[in-house]
N, C-alpha and C positions, 0 to 999 in steps of 0.2 A: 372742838370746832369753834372758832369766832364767833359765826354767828348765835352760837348758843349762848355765846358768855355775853354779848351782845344785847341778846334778849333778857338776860338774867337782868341785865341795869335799866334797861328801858322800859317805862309803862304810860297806856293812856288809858286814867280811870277818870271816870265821870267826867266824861270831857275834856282834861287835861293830860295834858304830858309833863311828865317827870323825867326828865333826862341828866340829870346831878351825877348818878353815880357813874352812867357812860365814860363825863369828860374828866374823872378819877381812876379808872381803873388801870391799873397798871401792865393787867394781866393780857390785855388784848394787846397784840403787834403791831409795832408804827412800824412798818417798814414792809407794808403789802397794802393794793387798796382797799377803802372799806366807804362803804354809803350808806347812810340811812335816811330814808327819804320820806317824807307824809304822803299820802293818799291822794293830796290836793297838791303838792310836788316840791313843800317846803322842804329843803334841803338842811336835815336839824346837823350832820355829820358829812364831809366827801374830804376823806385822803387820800392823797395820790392815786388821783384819778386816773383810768387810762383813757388817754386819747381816741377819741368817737363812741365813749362810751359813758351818758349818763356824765358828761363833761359840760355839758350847758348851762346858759345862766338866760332870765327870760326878762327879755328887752324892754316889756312894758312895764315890770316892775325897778328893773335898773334906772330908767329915765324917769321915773314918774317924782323925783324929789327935786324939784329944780327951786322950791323953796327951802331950806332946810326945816325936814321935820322929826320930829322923835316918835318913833312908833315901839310898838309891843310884840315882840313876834312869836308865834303859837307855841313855843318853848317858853312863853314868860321872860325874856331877855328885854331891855331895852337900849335901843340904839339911835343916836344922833344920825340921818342919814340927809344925805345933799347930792344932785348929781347933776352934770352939766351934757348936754347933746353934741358928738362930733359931726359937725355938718360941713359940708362940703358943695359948692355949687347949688345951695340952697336945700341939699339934698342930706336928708338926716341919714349918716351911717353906721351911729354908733352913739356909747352914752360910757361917761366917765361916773361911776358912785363912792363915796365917798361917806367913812361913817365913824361914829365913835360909841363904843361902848359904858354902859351904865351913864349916861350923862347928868352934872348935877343940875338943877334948874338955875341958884345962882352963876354958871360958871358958863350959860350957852349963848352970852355974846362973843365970848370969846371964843370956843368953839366952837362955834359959825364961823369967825375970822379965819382960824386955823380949817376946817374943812375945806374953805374957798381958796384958800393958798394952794392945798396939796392939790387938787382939783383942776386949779390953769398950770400946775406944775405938770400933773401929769397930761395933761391935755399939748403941751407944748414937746412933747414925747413920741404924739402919734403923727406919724407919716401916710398921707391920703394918696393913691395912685393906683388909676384906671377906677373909681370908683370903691377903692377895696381899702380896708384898715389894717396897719400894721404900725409895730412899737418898736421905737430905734432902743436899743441897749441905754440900760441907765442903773445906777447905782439905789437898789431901793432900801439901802440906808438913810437916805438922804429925805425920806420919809419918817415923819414923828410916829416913833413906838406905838403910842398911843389910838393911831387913823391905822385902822384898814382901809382896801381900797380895790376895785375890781374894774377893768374898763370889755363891755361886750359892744359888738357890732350888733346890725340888726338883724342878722341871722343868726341869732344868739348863739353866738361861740365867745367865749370866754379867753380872753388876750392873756391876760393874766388875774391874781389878783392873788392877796395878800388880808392875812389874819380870818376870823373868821365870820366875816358880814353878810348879813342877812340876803339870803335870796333863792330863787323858785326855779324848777325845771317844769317843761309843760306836763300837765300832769297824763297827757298820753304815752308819757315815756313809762311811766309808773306801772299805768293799767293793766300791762303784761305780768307784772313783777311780785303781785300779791298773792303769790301761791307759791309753793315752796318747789323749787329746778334745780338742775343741775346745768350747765350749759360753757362753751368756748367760744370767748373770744379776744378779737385780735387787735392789738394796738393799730391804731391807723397812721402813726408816723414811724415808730420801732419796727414793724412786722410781728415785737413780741405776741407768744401766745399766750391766754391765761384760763384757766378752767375756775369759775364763776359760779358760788353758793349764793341761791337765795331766798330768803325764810319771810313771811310774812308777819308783821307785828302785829298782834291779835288783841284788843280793847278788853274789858270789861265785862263787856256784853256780847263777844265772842263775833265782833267785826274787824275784818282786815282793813285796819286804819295806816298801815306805812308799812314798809318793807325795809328787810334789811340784807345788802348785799356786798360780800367778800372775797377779794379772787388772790389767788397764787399762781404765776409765773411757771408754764412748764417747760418754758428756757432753763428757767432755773435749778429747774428738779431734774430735768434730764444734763445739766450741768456738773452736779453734784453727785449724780451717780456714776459720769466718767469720771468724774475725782476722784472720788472714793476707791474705786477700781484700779485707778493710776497711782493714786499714794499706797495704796496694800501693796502693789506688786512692787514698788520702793521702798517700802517699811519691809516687806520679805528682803527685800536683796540685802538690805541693810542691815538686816538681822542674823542674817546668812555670815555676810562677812566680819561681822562682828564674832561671833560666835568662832570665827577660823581662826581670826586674832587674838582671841583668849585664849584657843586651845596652843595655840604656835607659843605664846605668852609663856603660859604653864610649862612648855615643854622647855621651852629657854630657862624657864625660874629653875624647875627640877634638876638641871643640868649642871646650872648654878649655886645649887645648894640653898635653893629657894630664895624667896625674893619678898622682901616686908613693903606692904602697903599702908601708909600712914594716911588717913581721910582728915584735913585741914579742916574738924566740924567749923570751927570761929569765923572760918573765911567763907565755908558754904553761908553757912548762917547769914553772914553781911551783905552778899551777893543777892540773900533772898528777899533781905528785907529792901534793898534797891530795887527790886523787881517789882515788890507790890508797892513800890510809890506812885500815887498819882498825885497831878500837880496841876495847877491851873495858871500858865503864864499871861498876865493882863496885858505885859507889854506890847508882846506879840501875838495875843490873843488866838491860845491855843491850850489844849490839855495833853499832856503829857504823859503815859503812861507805857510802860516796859519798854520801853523805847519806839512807841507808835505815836503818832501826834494827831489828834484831833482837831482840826482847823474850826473855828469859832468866829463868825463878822462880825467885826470891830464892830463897837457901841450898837450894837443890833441889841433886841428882847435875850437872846440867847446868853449874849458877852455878858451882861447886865446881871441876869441871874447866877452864871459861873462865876462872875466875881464877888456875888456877897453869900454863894453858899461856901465855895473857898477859903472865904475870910476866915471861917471857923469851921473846917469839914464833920465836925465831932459834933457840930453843934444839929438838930433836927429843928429847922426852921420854919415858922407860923406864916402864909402866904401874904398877909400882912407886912412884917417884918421887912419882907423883902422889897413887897413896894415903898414902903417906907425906906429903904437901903436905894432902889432904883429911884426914886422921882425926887425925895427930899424934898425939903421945905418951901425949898423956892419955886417948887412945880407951879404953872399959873393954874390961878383959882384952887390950889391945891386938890384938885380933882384924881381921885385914885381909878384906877381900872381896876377890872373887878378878878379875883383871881384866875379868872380860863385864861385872861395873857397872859400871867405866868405860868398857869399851866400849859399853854401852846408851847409856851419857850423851850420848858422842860422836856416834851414829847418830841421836838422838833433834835435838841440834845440825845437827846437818849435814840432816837431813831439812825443818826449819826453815830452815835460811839457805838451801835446794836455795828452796824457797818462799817466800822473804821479799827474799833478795840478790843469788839467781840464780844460786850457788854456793856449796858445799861447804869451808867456812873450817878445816876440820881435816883432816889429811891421814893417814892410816892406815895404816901398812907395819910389818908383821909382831909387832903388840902394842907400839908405841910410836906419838907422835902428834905433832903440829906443827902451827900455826898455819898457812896456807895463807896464802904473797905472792902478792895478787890482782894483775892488771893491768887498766891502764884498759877493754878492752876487757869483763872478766870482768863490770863493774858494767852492762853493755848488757843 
């Protein structure tokens, strides 16, 4: 169960939270939502959220940096944050935040400059009409790796946002949530259904300080069981007639005076070792593999990481390494991010090939990373 192995990495003793080995584990699925949330509605985890559910972001702490400041957040993280008000006919509807992780002290006139850039960038985004906020289409490559960024209205719905920057849901969303349920529910823009595990995360001193909640898609599952049902009875027919053709075969050979079969092992062999190539094309920024293609955004966290694990797939790479391979020398202020960007990258990677190639091309143990040698069976 998720949330068990969930709870296995997360702990709050003596007042603090320990959440390290959460954003390492490999073993939990990117590719179903999952939340872990404080008591008081800090949101330390939310992937792929569903729609009307635990999907909010809370407007007074989104506007409240319209100085840029660096705070501390109840995970011990710290973040550069800045954030600007969308107003309208004097009327506040919304608030653009903007943030940077680990920031160094020499390096935060600069990034103040770069916050206040992404910030009228994406403020120049949002479209005002009939009093209501919404975001015309925009390329958010076009956004430095380094800024997260989230824009909410004030009825704190969450437009979008990007990496993973600090902020709160009211914590009456919560208060339900600290006991352990089972419960259904429904996407409010898909119709999808999903059935919803949720376990309370239990302190120290044996206080329900956050909750953790995981759901699965029973679209999905009831998906997968007409599948299953539909390929048997095709894998039968297929079997069927196979089996006619070898005996009709047989009977032709014997007629024949039998019939020699020669198996080409040197040309299986070649064919197989083709199969288990994966490859990572920079130019057209995409991964390669049994003839499935993985699509990768150009110069995004993702491309950046596929091309310097790549470089040498043999090699098992220090999360260091790489940023050093992504920013180089010339980075300003040579300010490094700390490795959860590369590890978002990776998660975000691997949640894609989980969905695209049927496996997981990066391999995760203990903040360093490696290319995953598939086997012919893995491309099935």
């Amino acid at each position: 169960m998720v949330n068990n192995r969930v709870l296995e990495d997360i702990h709050y003793t003596e007042g603090q939270w320990n959440s390290s080995a959460l954003f390492n584990d490999k073993q939990i699925p990117t590719d179903s939502p999952l939340y872990v949330i404080t008591k008081e509605g800090f949101v330390i985890s939310r992937r792929l959220p569903i729609h009307g559910f635990l999907d909010v972001s809370d407007i007074r702490f989104s506007s409240s940096f319209t100085i840029p400041q660096t705070i501390t957040t109840p995970i011990n993280e710290q973040w550069r944050l800045y954030s600007r008000a969308i107003i309208h006919n004097k009327q506040v509807l919304g608030s653009v935040v903007v943030g940077y992780h680990q920031p160094e002290m020499a390096s935060l006139q600069e990034i103040d400059y770069q916050l206040r850039l992404v910030a009228e960038q994406l403020l120049s985004k949002v479209t005002l009409d009939n009093q209501s906020v919404s975001l015309n289409p925009f390329d958010e490559r076009s956004i430095p790796s380094r800024i997260a960024f989230e824009i909410v209205t004030t009825g704190n719905r969450s437009l979008v946002s990007s990496g993973s920057l600090p902020n709160y849901i009211d914590r009456s969303y919560v208060g339900d949530l600290l006991t352990t349920k089972l419960l259904t529910v429904q996407d409010s823009e898909t119709n999808e259904p999903f059935l919803v595990a949720v376990s309370p995360v239990i302190s120290d001193t044996g206080e329900a300080v956050g909750t953790v909640v995981s759901a699965v898609s029973l679209r999905q599952f009831h998906g997968e069981v007409w599948n299953q049902l539909f390929f048997s009875v095709i894998a039968g027919g297929l079997f069927a007639g196979a089996l006619l053709l070898g005996v009709v075969f047989l009977l032709r050979g014997s007629k024949q005076g039998g019939v020699r079969v020669e198996v080409k092992t040197t040309l299986l062999q070649e064919n197989e070792d083709k199969m288990q190539q994966i490859e990572f094309d920079k130019e057209v920024s995409q991964v390669v593999f049994y003839g499935k293609i993985l699509k990768i955004p150009y110069a995004s966290n993702q491309y950046q990481v596929c091309k310097v694990l790549f470089s040498n797939p043999k090699k098992r790479w220090e999360y260091d390494e790489i940023l050093d391979k992504m920013l180089g020398e010339d980075s300003f202020g040579q300010v490094k991010v700390s490795w959860r960007k590369v590890y978002d990258a990776v998660r975000a990677v691997n949640r894609k090939s989980q969905q695209t190639l049927g496996i997981e091309i990066i391999d995760v143990d203990a903040k360093t990373f490696k290319v995953v040698v598939p086997t012919l069976g893995d491309s099935n």
